[in-house]
Backbone of each chain as ProteinMPNN parsed JSONL, in Angstrom:
{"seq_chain_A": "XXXXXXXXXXXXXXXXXXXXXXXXXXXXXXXXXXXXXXXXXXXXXXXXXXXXXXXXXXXXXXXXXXXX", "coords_chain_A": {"N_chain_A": [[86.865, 79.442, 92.881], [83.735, 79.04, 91.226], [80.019, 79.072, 92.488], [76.862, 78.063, 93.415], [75.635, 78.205, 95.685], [74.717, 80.405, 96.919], [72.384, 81.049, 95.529], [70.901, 78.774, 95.641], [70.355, 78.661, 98.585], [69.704, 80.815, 98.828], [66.801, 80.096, 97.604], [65.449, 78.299, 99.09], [65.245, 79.824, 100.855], [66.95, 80.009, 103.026], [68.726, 80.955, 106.257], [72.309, 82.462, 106.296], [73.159, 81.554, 108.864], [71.477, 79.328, 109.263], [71.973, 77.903, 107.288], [74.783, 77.399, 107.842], [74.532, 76.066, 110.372], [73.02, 73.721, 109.54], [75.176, 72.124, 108.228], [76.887, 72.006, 109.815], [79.11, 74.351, 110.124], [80.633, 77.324, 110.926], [79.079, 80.396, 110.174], [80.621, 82.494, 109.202], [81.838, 81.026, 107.299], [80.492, 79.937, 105.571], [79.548, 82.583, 104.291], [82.154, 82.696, 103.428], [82.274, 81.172, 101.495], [80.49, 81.444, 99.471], [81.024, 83.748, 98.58], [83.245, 82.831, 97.545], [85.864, 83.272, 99.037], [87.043, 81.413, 99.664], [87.502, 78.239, 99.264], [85.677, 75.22, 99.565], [86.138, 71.925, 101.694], [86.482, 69.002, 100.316], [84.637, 66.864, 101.606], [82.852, 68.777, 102.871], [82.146, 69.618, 100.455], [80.917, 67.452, 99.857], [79.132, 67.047, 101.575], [77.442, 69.771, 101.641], [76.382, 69.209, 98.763], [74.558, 66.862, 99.341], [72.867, 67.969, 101.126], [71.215, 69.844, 99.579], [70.455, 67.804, 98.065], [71.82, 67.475, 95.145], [74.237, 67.197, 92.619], [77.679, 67.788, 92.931], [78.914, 68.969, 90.944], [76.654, 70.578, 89.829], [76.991, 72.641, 92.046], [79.345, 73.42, 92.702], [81.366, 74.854, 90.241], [84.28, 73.912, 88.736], [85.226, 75.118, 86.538], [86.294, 73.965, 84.411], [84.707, 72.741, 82.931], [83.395, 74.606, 81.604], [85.628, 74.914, 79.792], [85.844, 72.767, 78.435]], "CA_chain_A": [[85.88, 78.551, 92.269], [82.187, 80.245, 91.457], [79.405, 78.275, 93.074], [75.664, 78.144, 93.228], [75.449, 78.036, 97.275], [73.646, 81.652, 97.479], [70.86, 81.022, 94.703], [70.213, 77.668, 96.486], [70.149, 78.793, 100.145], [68.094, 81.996, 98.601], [65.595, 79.501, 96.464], [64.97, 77.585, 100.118], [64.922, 80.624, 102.367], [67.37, 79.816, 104.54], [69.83, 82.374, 106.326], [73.367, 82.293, 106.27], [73.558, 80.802, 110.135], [70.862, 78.326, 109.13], [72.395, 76.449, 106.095], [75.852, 76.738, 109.001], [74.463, 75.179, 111.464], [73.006, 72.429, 108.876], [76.639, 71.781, 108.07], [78.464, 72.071, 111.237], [80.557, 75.022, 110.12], [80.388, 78.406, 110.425], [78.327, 81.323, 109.646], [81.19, 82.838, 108.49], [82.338, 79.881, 106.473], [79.271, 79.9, 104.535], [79.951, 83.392, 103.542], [83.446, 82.505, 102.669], [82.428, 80.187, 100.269], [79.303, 82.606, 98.607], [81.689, 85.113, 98.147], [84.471, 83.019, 96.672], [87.182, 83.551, 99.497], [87.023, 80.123, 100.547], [86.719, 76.435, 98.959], [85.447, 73.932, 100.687], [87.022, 70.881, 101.564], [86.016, 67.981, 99.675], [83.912, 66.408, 102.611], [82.168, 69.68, 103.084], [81.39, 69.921, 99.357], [79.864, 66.737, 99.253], [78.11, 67.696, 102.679], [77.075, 70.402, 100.699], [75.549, 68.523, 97.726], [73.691, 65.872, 99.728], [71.704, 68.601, 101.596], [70.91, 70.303, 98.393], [70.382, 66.958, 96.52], [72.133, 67.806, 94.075], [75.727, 66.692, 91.81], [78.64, 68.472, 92.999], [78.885, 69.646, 89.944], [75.914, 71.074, 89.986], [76.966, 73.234, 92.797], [80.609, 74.163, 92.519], [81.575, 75.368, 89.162], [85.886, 74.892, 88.761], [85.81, 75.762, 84.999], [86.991, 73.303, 83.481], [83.806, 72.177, 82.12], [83.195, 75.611, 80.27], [86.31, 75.002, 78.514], [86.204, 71.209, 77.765]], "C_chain_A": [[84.48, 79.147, 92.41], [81.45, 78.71, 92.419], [77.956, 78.868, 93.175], [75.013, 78.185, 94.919], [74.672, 79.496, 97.404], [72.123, 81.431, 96.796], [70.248, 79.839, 95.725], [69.866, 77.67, 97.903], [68.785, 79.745, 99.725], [66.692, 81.011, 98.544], [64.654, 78.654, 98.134], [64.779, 78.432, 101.281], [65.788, 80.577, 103.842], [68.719, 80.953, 104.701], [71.436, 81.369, 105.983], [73.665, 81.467, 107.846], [73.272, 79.866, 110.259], [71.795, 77.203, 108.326], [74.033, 76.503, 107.557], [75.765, 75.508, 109.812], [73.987, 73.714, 110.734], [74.208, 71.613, 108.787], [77.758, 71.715, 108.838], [79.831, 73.335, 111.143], [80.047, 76.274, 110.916], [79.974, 79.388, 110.148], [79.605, 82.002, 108.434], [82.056, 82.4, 107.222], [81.706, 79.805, 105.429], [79.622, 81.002, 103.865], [80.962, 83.196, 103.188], [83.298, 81.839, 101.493], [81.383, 80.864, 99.471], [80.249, 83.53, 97.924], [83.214, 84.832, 96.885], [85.593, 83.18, 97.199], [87.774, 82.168, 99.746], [86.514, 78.956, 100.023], [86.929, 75.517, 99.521], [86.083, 72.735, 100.451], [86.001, 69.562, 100.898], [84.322, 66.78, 100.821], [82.636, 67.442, 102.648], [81.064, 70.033, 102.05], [80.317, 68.723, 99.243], [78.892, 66.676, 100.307], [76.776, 68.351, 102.046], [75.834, 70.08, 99.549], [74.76, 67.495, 98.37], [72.606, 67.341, 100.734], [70.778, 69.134, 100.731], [70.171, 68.924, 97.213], [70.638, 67.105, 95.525], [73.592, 67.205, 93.479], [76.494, 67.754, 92.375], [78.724, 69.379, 92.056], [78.092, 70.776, 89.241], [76.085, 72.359, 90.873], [77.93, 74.189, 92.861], [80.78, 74.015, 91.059], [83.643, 75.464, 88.626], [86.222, 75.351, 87.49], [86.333, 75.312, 84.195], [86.096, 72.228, 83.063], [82.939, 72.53, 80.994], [84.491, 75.38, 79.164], [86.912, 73.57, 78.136], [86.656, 70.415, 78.849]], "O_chain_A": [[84.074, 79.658, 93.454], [82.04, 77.717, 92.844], [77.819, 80.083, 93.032], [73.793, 78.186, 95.085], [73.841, 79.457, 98.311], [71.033, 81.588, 97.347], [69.275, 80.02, 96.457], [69.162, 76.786, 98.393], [67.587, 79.656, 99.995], [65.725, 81.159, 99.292], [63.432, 78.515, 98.177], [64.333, 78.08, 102.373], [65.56, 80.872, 105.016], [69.402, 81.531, 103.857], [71.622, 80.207, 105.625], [74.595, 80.664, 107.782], [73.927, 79.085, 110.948], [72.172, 76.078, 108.653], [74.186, 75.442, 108.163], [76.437, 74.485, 109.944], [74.434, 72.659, 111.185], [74.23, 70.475, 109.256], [78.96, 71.496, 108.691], [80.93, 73.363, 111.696], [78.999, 76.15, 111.549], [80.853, 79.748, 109.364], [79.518, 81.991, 107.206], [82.708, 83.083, 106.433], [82.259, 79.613, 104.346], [80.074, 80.761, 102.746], [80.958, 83.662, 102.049], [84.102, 81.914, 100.564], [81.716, 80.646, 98.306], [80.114, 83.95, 96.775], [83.84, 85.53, 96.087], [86.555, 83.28, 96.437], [88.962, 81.982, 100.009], [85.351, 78.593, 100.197], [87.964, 74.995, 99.937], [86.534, 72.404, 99.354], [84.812, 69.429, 101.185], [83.313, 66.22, 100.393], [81.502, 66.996, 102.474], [79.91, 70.434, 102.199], [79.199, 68.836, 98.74], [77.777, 66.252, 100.004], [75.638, 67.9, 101.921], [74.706, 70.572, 99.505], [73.961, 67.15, 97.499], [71.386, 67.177, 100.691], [69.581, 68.984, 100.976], [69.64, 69.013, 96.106], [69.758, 66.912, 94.686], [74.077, 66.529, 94.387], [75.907, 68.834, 92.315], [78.611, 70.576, 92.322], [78.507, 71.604, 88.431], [75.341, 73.279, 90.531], [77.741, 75.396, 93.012], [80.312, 72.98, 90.584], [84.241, 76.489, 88.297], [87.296, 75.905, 87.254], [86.863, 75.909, 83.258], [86.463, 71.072, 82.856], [82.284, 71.941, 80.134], [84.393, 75.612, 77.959], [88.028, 73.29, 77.699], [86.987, 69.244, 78.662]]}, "seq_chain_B": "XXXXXXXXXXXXXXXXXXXXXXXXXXXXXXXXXXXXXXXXXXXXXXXXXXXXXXXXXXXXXXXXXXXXXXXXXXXXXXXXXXXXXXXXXXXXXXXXXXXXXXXXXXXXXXXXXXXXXXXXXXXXXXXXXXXXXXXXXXXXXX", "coords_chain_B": {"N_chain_B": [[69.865, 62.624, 101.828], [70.825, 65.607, 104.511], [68.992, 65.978, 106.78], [66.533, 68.569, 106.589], [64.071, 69.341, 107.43], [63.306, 70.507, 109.731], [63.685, 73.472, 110.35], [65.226, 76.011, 111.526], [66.68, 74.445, 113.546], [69.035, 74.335, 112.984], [70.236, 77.192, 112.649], [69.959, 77.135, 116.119], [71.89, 75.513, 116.099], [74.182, 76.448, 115.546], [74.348, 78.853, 117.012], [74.678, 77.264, 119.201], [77.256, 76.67, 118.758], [78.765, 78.762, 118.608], [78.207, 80.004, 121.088], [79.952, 77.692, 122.529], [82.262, 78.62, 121.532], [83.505, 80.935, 121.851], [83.172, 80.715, 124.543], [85.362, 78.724, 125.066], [87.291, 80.803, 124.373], [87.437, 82.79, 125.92], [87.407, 81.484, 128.13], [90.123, 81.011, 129.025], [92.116, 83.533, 129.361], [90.47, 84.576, 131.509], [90.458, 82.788, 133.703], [92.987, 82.394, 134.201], [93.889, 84.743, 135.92], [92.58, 84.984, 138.222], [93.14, 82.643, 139.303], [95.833, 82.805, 139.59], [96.122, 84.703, 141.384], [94.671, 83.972, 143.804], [96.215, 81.477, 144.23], [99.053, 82.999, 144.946], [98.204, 84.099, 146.987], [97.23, 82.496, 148.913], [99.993, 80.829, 149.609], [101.313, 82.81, 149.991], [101.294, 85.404, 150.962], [102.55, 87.647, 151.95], [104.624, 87.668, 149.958], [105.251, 89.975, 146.864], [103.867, 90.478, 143.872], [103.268, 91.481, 141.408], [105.499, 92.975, 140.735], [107.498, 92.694, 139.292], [109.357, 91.274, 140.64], [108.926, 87.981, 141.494], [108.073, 85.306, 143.664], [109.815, 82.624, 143.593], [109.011, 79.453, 143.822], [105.637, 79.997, 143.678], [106.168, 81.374, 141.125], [106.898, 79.051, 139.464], [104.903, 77.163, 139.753], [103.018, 79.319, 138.243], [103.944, 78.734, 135.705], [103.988, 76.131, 134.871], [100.701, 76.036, 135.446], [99.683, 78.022, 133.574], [100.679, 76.45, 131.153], [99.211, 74.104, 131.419], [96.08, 75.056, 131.138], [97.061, 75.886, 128.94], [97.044, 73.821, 127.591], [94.454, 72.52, 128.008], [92.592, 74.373, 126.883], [93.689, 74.352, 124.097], [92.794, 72.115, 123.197], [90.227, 71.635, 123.223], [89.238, 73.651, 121.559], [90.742, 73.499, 119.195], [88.915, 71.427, 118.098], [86.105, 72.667, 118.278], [86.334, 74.11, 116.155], [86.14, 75.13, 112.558], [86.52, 73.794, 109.058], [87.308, 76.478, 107.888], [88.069, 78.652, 109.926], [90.248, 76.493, 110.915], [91.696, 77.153, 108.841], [92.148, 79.67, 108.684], [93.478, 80.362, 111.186], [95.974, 78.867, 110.922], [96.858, 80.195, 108.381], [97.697, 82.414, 110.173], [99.071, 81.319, 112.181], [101.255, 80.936, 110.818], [102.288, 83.292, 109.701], [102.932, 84.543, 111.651], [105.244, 83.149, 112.772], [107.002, 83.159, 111.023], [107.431, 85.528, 111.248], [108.937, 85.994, 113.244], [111.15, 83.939, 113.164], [112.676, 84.94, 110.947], [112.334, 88.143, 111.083], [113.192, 88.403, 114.019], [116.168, 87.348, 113.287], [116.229, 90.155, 111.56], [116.308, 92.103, 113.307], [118.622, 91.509, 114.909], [120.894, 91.769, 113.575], [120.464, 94.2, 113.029], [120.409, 95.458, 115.538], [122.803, 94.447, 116.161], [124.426, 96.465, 114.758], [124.44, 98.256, 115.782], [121.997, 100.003, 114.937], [119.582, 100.207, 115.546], [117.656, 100.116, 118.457], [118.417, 97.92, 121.458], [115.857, 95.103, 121.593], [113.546, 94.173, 123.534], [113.075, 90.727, 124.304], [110.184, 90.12, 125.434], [108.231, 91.788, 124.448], [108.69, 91.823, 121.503], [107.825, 89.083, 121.094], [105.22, 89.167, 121.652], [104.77, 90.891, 119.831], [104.863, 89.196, 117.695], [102.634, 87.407, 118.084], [100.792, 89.12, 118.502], [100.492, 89.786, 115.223], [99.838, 87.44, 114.3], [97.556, 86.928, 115.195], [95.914, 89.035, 114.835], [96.182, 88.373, 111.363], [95.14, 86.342, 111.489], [92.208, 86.729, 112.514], [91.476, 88.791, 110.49], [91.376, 86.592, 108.243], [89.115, 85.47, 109.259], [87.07, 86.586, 109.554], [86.61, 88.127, 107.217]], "CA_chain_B": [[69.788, 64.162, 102.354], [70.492, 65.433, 105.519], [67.457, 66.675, 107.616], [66.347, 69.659, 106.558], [62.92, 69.617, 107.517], [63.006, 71.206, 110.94], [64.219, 74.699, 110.053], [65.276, 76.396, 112.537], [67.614, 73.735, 114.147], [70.648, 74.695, 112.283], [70.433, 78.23, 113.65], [70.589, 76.852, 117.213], [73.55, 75.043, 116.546], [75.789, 77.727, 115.132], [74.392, 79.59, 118.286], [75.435, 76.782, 120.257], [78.605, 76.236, 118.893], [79.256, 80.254, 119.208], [78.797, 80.363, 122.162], [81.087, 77.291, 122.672], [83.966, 78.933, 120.873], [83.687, 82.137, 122.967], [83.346, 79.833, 126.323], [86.938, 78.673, 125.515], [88.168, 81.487, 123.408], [87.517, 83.572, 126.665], [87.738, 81.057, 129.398], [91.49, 80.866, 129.805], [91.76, 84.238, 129.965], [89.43, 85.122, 132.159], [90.225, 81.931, 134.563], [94.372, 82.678, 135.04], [94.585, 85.68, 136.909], [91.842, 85.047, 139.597], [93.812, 80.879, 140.011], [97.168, 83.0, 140.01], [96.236, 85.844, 142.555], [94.545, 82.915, 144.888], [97.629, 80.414, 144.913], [99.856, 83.27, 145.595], [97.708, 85.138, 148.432], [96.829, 81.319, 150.079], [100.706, 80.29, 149.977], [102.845, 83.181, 149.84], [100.324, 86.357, 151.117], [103.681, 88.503, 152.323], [105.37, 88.04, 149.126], [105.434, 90.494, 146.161], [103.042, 89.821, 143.458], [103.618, 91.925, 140.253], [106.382, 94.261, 140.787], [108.969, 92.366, 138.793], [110.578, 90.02, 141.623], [108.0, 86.956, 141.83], [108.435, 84.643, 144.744], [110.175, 81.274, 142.619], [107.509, 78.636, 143.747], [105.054, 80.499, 142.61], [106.633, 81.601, 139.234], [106.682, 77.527, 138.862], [103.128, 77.143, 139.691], [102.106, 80.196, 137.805], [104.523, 78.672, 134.798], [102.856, 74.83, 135.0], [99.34, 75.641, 135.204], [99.657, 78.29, 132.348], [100.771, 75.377, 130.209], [98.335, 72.276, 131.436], [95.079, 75.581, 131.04], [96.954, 76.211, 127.702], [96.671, 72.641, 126.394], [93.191, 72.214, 128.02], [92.174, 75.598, 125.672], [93.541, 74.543, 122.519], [92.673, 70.714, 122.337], [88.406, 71.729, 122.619], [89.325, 74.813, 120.182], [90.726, 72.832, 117.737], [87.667, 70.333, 118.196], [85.047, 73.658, 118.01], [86.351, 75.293, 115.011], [85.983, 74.54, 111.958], [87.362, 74.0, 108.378], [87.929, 77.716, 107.342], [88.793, 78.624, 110.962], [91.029, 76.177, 110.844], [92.367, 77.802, 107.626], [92.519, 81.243, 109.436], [94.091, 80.052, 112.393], [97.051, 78.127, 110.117], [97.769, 81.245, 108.17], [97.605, 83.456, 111.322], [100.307, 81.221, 113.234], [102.608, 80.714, 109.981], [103.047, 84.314, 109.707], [103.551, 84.755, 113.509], [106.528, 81.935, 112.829], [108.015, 83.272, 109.747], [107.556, 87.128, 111.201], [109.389, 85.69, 114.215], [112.079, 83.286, 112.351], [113.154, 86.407, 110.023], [111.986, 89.234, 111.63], [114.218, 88.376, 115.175], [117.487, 87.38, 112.578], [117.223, 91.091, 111.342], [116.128, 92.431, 114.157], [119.378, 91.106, 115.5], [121.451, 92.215, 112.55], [120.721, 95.957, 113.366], [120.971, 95.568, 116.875], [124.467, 94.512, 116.154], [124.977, 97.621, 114.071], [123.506, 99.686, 116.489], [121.262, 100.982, 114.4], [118.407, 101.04, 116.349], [117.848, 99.706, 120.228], [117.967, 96.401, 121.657], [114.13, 94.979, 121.924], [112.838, 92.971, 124.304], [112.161, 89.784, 123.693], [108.485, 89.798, 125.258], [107.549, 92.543, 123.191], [108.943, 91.19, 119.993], [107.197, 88.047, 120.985], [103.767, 89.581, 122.128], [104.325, 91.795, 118.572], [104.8, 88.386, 116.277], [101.79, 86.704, 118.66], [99.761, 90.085, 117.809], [100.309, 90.327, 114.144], [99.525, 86.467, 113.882], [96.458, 86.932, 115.233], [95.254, 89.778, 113.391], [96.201, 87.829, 110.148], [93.761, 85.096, 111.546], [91.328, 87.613, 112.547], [91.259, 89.408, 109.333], [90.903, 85.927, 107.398], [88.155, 84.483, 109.361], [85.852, 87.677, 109.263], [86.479, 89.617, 106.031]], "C_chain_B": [[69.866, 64.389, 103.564], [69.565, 66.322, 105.945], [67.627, 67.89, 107.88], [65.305, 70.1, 106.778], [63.063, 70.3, 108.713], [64.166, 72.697, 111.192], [64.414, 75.528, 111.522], [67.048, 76.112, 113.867], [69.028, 74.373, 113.782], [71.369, 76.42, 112.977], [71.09, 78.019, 115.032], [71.832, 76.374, 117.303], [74.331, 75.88, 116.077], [75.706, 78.248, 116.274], [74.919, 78.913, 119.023], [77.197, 76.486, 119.956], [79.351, 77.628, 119.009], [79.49, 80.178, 120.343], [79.556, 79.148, 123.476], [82.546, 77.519, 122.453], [84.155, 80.046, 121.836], [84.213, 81.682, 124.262], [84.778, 79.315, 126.359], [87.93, 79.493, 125.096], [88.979, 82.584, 125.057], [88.044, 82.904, 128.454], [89.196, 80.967, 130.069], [92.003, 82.211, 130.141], [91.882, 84.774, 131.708], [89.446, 84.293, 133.532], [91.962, 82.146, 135.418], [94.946, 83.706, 135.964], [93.49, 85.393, 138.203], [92.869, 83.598, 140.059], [95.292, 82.161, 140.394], [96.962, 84.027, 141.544], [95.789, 84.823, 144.041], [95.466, 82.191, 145.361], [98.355, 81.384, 145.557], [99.379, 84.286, 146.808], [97.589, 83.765, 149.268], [98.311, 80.852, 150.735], [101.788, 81.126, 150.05], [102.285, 84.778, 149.659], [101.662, 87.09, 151.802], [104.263, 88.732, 150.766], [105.111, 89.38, 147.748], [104.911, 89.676, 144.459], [103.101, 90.063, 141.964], [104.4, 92.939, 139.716], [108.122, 94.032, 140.032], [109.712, 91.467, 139.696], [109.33, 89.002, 142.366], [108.905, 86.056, 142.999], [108.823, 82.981, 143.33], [109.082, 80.324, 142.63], [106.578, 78.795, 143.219], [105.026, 80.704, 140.832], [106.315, 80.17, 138.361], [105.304, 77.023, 138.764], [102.542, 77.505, 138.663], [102.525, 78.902, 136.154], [103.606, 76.985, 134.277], [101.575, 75.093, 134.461], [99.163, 76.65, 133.957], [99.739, 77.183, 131.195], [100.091, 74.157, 130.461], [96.996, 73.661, 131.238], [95.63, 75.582, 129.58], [96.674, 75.007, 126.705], [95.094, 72.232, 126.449], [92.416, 73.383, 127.298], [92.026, 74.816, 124.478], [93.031, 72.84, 122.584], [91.116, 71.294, 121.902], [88.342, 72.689, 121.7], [89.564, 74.22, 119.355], [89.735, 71.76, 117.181], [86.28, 71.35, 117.464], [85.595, 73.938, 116.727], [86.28, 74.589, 113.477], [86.796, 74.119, 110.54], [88.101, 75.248, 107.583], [88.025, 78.429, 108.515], [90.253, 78.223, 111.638], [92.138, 76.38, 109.693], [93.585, 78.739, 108.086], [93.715, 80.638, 110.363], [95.337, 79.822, 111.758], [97.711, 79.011, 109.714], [98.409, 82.254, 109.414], [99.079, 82.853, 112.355], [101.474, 81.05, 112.243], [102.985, 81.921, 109.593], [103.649, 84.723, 110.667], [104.699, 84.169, 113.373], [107.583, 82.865, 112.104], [108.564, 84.666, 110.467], [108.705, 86.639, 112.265], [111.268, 84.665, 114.282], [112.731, 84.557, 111.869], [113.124, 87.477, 110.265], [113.309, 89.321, 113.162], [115.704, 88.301, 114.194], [117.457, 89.134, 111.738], [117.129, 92.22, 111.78], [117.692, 92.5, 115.166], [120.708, 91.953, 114.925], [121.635, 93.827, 112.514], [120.962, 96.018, 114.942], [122.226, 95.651, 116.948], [125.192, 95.659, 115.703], [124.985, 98.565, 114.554], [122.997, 100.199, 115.628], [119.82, 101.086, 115.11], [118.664, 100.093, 117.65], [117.722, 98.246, 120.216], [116.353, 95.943, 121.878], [114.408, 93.959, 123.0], [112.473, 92.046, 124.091], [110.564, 89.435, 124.003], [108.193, 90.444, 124.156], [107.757, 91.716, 121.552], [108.075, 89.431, 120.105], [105.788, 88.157, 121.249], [103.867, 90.184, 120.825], [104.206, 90.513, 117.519], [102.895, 87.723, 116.637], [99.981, 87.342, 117.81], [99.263, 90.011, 116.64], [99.301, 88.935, 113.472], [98.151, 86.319, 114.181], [95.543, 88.079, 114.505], [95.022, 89.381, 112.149], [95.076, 87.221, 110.306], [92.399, 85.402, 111.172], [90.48, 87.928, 111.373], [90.108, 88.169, 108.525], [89.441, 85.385, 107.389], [87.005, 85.37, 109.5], [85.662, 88.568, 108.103], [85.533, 89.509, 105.437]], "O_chain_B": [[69.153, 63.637, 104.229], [69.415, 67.419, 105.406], [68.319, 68.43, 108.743], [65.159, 71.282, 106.466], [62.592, 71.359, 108.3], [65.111, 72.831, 111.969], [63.596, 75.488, 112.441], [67.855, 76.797, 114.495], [69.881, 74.811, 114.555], [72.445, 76.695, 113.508], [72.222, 78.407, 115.323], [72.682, 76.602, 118.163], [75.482, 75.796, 116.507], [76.767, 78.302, 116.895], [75.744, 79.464, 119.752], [78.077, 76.183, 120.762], [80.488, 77.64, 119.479], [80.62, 80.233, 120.828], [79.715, 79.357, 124.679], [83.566, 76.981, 122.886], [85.083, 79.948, 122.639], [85.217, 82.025, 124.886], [85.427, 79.379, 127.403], [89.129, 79.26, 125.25], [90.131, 82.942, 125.304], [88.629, 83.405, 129.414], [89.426, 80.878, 131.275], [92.424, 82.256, 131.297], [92.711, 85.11, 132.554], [88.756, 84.7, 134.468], [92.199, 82.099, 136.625], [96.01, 83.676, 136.582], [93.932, 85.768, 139.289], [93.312, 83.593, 141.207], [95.639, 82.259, 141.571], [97.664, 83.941, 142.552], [96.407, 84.891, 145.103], [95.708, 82.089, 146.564], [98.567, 81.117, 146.74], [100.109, 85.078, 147.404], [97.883, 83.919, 150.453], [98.343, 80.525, 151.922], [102.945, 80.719, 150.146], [102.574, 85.436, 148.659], [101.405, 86.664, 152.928], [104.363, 89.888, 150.354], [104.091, 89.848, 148.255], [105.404, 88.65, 143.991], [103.011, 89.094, 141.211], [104.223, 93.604, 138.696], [109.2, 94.623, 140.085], [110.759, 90.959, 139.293], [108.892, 89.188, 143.501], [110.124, 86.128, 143.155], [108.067, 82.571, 142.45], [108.28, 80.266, 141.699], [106.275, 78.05, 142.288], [104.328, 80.392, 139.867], [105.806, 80.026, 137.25], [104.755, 76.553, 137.768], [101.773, 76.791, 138.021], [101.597, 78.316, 135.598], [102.736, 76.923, 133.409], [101.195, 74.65, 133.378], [98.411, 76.155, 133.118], [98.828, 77.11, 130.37], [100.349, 73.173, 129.767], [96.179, 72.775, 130.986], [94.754, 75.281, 128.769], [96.269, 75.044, 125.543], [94.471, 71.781, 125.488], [91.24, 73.039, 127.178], [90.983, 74.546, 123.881], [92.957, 72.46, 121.416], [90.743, 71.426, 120.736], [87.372, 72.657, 120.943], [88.716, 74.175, 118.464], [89.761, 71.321, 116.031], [85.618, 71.009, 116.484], [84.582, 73.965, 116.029], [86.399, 73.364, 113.435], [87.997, 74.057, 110.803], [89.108, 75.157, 106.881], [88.147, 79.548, 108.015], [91.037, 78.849, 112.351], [93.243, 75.838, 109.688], [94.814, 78.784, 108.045], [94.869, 80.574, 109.939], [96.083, 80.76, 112.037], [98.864, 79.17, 110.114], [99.551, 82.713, 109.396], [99.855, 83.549, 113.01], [102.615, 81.011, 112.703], [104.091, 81.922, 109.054], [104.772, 85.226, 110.643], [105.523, 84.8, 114.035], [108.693, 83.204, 112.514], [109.747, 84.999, 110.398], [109.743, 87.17, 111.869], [112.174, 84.737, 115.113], [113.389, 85.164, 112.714], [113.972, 88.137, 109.664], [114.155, 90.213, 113.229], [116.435, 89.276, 114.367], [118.546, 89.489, 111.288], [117.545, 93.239, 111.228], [117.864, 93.385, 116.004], [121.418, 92.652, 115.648], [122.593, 94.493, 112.119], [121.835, 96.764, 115.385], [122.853, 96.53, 117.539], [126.334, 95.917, 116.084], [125.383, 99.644, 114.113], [123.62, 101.213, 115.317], [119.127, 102.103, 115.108], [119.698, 99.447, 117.821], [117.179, 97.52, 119.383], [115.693, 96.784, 122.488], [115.335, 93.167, 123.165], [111.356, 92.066, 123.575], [109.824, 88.778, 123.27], [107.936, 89.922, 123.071], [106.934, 91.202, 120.795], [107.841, 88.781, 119.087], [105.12, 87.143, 121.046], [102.741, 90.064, 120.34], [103.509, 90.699, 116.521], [102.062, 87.603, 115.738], [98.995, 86.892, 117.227], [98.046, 90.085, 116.468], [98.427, 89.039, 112.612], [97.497, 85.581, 113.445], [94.61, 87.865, 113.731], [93.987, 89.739, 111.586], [94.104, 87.369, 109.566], [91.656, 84.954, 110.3], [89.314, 87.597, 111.161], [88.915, 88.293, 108.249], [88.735, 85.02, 106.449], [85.902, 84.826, 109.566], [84.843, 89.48, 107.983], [85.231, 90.359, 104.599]]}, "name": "protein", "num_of_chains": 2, "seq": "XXXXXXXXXXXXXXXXXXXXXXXXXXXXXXXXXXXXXXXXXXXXXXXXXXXXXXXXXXXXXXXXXXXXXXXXXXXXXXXXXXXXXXXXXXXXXXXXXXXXXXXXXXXXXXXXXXXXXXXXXXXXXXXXXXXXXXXXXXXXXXXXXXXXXXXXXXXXXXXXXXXXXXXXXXXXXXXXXXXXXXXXXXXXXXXXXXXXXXXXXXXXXXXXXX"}
């Protein structure tokens, strides 16, 4: 699943250990999910989107909104 | 939103929860051979210690508190870690199973044939333990 989690950490400056520790996971979790190895669990995503203020949708990308 | 104004914070806590995962990754470890060499020098300082013929009491001791340190390990590990940890970890012990399930049946299967030597079961159980953790390894750092 693509996702917008690097532009948005970039756009706010924050590292990869930072937005972790916001979220309780990870460092390496965070990169799992930047990179695409790793989608987050539903809890996480909407974790995710409330730090960001933003729509889920907005954030994670599963593709099935480019093709209808 | 949650509180993102005090930058910084979030750092500390990955640091602190690092070096919570380490503190039990390493503590059992690092805590069973000094408890085992103490019980058996305080109650049984004549006997024979790692030469292959353990004193029985002991062995029961050693065998016990391995398993009440191994449950006090994994309950705060599975508490520390997180959801793609807990990923890793999942794949890492279901290959250890399967390698160990399938791997011993044809493991067994040539033994019978003699085609190659009998194994050991530590080894073959320290080699599924190994591989399962490497898998983990792999997943939760690549």
């Amino acid at each position: 699943m693509k996702n917008r989690l690097k532009v948005l950490r970039a756009e706010r400056n924050w590292s990869q250990a930072e937005l972790a520790g916001q979220l309780g996971v990870s460092r390496q979790a965070i990169n799992a999910v930047e990179t695409g190895k790793y989608d987050p669990s539903l809890p996480l995503a909407f974790k995710i989107a409330r730090l960001f203020d933003l729509p889920i949708e907005e954030i994670f990308d599963d593709q099935f909104n480019q093709n209808g | 939103m949650i509180n993102s104004t005090k930058m910084g914070d979030g750092e500390r806590r990955e640091k602190s929860r690092i070096r919570r995962w380490w503190a039990v990754i390493l503590g059992a470890p690092l805590a069973l051979p000094p408890i085992f060499y103490a019980t058996h020098h305080l109650f049984w300082p004549d006997g024979p210690f790692l030469d292959g013929a353990l004193n029985p009491r002991f062995a029961i001791v050693a065998a016990v508190s391995t398993c009440v340190l191994g449950l006090l390990v994994a309950v705060p590990y599975h508490r520390i870690i997180d959801e793609h940890e807990e990923r890793s970890f999942l794949w890492g012990a279901t290959v250890g199973f399967w390698l160990m399930a399938f791997g011993g049946f044809a493991w067994f299967f040539l033994v019978a044939a003699k085609l190659i030597p009998m194994a050991s079961f530590l080894i073959f159980w320290l080699a599924c333990i190994l591989v399962g953790a490497a898998v983990q390894l792999w997943l939760q750092f690549r």
